[in-house]
MMTF fields as JSON, N, C-alpha, C and O atoms, coordinates in Angstrom:
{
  "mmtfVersion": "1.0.0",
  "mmtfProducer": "UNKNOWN",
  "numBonds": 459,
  "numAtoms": 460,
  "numGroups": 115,
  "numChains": 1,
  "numModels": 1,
  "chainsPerModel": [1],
  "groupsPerChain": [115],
  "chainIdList": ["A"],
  "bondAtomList": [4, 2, 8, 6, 12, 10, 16, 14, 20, 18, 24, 22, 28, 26, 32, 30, 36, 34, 40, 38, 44, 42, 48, 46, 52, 50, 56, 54, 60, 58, 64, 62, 68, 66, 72, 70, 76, 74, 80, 78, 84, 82, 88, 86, 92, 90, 96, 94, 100, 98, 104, 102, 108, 106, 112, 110, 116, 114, 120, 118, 124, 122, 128, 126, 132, 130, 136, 134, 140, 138, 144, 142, 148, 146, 152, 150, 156, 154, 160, 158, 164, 162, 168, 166, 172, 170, 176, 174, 180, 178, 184, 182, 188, 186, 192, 190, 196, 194, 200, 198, 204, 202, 208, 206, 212, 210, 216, 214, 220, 218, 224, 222, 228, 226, 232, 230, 236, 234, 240, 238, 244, 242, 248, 246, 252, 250, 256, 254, 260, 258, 264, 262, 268, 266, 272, 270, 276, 274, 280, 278, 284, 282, 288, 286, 292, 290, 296, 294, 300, 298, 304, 302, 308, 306, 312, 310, 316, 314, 320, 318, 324, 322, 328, 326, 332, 330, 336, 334, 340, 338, 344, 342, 348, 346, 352, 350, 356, 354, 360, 358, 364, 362, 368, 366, 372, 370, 376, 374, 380, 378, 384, 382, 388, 386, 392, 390, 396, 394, 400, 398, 404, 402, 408, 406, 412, 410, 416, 414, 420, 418, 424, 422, 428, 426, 432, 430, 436, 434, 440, 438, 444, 442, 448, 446, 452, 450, 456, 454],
  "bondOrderList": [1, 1, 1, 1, 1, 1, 1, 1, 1, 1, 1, 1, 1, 1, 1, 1, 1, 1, 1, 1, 1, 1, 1, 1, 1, 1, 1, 1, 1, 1, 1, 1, 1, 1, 1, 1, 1, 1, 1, 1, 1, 1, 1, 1, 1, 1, 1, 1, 1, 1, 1, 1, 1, 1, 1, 1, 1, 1, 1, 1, 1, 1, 1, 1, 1, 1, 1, 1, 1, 1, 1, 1, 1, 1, 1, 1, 1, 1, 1, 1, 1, 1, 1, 1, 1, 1, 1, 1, 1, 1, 1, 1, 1, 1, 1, 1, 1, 1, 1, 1, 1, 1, 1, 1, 1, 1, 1, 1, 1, 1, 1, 1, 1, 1],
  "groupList": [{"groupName": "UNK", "atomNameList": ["N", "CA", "C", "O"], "elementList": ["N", "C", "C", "O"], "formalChargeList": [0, 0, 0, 0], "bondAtomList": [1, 0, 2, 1, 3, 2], "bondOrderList": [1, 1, 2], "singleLetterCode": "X", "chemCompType": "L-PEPTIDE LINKING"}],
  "groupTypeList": [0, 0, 0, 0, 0, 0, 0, 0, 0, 0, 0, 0, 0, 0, 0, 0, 0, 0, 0, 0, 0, 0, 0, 0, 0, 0, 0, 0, 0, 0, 0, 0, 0, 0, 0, 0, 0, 0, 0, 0, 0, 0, 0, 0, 0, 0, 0, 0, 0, 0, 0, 0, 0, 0, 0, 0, 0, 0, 0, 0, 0, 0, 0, 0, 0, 0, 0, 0, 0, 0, 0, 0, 0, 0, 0, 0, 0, 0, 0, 0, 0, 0, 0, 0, 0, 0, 0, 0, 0, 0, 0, 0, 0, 0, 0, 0, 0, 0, 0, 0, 0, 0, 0, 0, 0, 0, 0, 0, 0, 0, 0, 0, 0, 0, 0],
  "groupIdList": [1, 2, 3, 4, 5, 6, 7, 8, 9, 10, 11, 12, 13, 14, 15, 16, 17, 18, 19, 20, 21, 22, 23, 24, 25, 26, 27, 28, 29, 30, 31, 32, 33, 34, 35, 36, 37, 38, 39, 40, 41, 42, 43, 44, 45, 46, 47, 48, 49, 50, 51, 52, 53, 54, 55, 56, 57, 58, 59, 60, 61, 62, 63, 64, 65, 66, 67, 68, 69, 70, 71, 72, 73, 74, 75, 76, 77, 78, 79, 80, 81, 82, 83, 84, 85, 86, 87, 88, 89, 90, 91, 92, 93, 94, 95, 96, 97, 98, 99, 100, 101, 102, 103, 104, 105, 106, 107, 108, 109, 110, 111, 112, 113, 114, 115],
  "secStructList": [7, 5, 7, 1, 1, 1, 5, 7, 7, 7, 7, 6, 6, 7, 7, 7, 7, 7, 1, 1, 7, 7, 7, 1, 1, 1, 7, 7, 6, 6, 7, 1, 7, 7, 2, 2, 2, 2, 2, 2, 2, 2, 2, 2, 7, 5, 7, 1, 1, 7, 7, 1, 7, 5, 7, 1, 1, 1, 7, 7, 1, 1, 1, 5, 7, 6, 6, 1, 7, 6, 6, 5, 7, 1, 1, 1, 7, 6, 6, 6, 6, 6, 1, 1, 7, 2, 2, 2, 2, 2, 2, 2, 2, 2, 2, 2, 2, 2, 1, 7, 7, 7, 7, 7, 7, 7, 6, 6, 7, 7, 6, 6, 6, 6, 7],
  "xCoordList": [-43.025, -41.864, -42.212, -42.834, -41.835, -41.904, -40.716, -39.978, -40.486, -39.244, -39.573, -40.411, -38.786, -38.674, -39.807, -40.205, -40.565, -41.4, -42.384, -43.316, -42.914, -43.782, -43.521, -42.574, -44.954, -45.152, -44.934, -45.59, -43.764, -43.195, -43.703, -43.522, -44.296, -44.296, -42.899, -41.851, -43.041, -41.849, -41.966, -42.918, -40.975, -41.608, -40.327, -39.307, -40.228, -39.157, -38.295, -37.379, -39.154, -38.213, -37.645, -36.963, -38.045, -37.649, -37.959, -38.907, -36.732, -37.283, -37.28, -36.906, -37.754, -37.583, -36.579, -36.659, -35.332, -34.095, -33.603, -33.492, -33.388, -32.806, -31.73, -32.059, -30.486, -29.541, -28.2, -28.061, -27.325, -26.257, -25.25, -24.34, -25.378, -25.367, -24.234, -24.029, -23.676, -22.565, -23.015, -24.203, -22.631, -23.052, -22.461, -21.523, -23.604, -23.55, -22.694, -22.18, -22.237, -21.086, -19.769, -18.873, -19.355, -17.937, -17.878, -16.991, -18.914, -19.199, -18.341, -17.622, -18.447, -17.882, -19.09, -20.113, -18.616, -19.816, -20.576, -21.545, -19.707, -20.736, -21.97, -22.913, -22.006, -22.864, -22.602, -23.593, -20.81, -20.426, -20.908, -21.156, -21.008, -21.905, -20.064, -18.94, -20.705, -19.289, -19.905, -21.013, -18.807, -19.128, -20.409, -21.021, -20.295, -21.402, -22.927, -24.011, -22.671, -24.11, -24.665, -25.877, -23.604, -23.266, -24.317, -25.543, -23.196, -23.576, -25.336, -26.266, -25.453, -27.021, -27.958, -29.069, -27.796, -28.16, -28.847, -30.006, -27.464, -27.54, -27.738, -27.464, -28.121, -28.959, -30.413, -31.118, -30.716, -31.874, -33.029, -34.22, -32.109, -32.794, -33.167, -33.827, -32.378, -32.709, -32.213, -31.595, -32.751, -32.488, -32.119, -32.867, -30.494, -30.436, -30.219, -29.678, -30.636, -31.003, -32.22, -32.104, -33.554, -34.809, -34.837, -34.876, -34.801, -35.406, -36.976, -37.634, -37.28, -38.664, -39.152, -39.397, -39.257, -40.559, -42.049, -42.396, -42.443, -44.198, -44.67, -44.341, -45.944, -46.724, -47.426, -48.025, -47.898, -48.951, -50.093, -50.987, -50.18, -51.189, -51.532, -51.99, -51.61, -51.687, -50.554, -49.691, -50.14, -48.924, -48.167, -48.846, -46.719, -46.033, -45.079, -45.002, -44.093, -42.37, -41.897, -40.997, -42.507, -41.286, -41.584, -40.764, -42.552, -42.606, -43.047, -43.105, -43.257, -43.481, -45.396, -45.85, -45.939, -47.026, -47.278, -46.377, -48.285, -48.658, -49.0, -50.054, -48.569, -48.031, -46.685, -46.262, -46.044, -44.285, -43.758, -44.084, -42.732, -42.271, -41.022, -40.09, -41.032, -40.662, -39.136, -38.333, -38.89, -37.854, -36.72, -35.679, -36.973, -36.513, -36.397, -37.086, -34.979, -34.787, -35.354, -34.997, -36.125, -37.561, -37.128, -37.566, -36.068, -35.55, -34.37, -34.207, -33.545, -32.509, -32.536, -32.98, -31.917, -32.368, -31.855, -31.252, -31.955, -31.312, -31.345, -30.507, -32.665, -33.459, -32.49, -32.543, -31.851, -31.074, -29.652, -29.007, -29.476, -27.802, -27.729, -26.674, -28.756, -28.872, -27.966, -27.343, -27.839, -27.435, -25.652, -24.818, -25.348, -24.074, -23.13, -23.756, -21.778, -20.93, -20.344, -19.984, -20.099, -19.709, -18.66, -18.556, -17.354, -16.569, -17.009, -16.238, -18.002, -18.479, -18.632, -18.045, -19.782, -20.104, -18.877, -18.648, -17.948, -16.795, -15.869, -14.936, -15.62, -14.984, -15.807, -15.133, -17.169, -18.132, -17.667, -17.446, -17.567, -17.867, -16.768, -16.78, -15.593, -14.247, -13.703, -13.123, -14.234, -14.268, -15.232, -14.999, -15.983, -16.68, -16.413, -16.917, -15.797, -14.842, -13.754, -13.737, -12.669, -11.871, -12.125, -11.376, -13.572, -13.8, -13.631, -14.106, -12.903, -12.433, -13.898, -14.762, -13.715, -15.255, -14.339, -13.224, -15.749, -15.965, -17.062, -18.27, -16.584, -16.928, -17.86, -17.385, -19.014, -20.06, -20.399, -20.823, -20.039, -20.636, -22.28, -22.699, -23.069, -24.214, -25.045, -24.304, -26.287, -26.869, -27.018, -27.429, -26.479, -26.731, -25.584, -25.787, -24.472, -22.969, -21.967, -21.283, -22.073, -20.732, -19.604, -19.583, -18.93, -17.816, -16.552, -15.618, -16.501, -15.228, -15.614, -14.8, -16.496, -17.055, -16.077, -16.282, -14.915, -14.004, -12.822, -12.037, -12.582, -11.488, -11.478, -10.411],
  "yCoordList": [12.55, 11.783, 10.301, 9.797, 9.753, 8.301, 7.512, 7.381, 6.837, 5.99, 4.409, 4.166, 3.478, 2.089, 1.809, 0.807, 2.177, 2.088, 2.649, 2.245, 3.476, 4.183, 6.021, 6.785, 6.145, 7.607, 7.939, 7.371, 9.14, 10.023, 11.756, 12.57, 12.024, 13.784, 14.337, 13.699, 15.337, 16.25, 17.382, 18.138, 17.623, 18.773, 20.138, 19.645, 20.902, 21.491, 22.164, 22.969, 21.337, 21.404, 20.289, 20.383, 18.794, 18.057, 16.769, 16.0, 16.713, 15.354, 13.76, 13.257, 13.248, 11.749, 10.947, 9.72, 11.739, 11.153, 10.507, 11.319, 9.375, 8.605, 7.84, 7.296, 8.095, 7.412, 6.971, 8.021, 6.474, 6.565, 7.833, 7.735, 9.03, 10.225, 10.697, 10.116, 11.769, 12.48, 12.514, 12.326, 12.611, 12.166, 13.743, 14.432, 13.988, 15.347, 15.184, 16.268, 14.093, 14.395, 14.203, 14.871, 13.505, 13.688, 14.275, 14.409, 14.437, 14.407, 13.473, 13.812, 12.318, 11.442, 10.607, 10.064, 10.713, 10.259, 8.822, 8.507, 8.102, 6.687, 6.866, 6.1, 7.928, 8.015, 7.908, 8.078, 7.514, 7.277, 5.956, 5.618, 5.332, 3.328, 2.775, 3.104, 1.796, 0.669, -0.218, -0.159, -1.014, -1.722, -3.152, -3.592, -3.492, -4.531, -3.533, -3.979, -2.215, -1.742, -1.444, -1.429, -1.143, -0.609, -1.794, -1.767, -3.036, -4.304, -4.313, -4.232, -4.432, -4.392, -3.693, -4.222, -2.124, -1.568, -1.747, -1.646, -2.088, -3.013, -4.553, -5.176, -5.058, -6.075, -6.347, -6.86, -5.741, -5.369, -4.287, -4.418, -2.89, -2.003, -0.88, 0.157, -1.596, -0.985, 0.325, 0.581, 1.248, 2.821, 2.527, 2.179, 2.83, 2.972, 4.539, 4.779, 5.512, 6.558, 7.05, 7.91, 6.56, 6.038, 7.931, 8.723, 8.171, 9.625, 9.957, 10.988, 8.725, 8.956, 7.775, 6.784, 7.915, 6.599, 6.221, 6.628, 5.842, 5.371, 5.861, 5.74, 6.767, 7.542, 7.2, 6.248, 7.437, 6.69, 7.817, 7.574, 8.835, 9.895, 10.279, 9.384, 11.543, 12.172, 12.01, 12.79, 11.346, 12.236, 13.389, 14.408, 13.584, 14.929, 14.918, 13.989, 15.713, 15.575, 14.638, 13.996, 14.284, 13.846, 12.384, 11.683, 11.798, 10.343, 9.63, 10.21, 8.459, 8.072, 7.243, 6.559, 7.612, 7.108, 5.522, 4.99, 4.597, 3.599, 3.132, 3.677, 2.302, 1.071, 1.046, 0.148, 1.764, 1.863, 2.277, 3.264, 1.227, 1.028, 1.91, 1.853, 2.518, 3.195, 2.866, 3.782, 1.87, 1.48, 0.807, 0.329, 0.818, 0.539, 1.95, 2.963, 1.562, 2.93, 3.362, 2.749, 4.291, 3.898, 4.121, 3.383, 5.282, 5.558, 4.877, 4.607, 4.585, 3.673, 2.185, 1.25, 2.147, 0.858, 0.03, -0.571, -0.386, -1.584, -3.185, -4.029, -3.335, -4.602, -4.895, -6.01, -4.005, -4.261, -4.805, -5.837, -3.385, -3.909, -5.221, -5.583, -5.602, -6.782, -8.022, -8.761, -8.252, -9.501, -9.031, -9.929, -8.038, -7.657, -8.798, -9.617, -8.938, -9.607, -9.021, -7.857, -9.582, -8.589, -8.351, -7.13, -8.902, -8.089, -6.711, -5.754, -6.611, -5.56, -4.366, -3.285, -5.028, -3.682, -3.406, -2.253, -4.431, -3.39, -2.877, -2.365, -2.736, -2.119, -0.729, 0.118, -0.528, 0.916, 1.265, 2.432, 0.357, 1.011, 1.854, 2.897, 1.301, 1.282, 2.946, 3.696, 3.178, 3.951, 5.539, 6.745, 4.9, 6.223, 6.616, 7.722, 6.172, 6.621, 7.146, 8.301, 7.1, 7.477, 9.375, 10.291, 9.414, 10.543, 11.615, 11.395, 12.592, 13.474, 14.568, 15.073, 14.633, 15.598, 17.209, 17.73, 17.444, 18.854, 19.863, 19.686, 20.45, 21.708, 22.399, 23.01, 22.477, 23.4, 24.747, 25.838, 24.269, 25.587, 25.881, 27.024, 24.795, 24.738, 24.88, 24.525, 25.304, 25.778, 24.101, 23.046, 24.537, 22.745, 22.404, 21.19, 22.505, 21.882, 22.136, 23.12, 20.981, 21.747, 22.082, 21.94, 22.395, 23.577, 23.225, 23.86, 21.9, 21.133, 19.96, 19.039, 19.781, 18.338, 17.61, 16.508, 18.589, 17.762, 17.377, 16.559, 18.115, 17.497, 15.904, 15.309],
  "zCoordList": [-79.034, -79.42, -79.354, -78.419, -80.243, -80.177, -80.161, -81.138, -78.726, -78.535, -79.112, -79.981, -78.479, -78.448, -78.001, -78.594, -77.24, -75.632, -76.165, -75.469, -77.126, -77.426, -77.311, -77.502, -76.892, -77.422, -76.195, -75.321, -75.768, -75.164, -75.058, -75.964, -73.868, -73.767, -73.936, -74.027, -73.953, -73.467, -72.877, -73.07, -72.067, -71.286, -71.183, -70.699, -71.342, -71.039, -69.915, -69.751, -69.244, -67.74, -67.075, -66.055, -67.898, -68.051, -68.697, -68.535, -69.616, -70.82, -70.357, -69.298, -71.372, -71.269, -71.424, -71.354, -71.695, -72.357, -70.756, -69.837, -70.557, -69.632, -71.014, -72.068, -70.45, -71.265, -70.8, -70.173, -70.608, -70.186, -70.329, -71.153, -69.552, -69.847, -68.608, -67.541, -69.059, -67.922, -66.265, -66.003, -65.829, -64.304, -63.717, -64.119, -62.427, -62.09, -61.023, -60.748, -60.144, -59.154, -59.958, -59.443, -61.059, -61.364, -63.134, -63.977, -63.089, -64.969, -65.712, -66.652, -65.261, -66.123, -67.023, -66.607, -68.269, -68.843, -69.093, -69.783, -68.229, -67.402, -66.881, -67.079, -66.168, -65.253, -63.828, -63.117, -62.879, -61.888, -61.499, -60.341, -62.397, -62.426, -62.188, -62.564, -61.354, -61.681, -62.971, -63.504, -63.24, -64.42, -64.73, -65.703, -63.112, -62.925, -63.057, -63.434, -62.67, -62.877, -64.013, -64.23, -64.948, -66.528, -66.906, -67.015, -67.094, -67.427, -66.965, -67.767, -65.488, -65.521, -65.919, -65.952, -66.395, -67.204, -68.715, -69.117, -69.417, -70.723, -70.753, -71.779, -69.857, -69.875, -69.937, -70.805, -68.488, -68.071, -68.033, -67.75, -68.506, -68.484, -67.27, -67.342, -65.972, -64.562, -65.109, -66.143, -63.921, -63.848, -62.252, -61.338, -62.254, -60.945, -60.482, -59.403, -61.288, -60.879, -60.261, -59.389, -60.639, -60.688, -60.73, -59.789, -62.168, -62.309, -62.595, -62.455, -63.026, -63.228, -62.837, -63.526, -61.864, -61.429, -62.032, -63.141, -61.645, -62.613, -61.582, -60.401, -62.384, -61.727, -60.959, -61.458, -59.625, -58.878, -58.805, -57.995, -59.424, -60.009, -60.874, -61.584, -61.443, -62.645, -63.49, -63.087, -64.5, -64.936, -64.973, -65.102, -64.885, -64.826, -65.411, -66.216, -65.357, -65.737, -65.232, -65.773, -63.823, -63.147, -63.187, -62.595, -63.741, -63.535, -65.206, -66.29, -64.932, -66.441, -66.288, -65.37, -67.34, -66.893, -67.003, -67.652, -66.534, -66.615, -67.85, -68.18, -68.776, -68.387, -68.098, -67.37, -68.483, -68.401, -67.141, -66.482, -66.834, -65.148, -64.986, -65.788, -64.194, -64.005, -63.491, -63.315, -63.326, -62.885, -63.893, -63.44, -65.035, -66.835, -67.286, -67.164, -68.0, -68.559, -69.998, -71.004, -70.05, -71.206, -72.395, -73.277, -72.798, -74.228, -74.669, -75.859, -73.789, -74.299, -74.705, -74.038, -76.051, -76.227, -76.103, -76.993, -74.524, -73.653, -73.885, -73.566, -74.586, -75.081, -76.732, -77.252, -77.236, -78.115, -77.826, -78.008, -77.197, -76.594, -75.169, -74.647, -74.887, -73.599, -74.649, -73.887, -75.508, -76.317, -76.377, -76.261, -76.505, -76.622, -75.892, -75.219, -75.944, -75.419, -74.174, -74.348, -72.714, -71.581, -72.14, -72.029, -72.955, -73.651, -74.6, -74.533, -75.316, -75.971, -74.895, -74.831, -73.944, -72.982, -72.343, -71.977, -72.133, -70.516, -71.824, -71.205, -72.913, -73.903, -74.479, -75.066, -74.314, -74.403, -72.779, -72.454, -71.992, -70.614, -70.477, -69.824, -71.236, -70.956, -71.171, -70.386, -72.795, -73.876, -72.991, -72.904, -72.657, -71.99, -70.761, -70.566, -69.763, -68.509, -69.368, -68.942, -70.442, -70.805, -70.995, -70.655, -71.715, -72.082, -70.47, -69.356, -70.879, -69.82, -69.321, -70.038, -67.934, -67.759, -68.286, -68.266, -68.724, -68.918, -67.84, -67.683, -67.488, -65.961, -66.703, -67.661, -66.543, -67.765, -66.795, -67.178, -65.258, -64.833, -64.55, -64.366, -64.542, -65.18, -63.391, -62.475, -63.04, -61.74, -61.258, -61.742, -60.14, -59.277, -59.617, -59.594, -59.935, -60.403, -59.408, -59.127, -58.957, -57.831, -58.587, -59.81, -58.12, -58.806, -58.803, -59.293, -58.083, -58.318, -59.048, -58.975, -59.634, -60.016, -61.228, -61.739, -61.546, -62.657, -61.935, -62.414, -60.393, -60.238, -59.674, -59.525]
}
């Protein structure tokens, strides 16, 4: 796969997609970010999930290899939306807390995670 960032593995036990994506304690599809983190997100690029760190070995699933830091979120394209207006982002931020969680049931899900 080729992102923003370059050329991407994939693995099927786990991908490269770091995105602003449903969040596993409330499934709200922020991610459970307050809005200053949102904002630093789409500024900067931080991963304050740090799902894949930069490898300090071999490459694997679980990390991203060198040169790419592991601490930037590598597929989203943050370096685009960083110029946005903080009115633009807390109006996406706004828009995507609105969206209601959905309970998928899915292994590792706690089982109240919509209420």
């Amino acid at each position: 796969m080729v992102g923003a960032f370059g050329r991407f593995a994939w693995s099927e036990t786990r991908n490269w997609k770091l995105e602003i994506a449903e969040a596993r304690k409330t499934g709200l599809p922020e991610g459970d970010h307050t809005f200053e983190e949102f904002l630093t997100m789409l500024r900067t690029g931080k991963d304050f999930d740090h799902l894949h760190p930069t490898c300090t070995g071999a490459p694997n699933s679980g990390c991203v290899p060198k040169p790419f830091d592991g601490d930037l979120l590598q597929i989203m394209p943050w370096p685009v939306q960083q110029h946005m207006t903080d009115h633009d982002i807390r109006a996406i931020f706004e828009y995507l807390k609105a969206i209601p969680c959905i309970q998928g049931n899915y292994p590792g899900e706690p089982a109240d995670r919509c209420q």
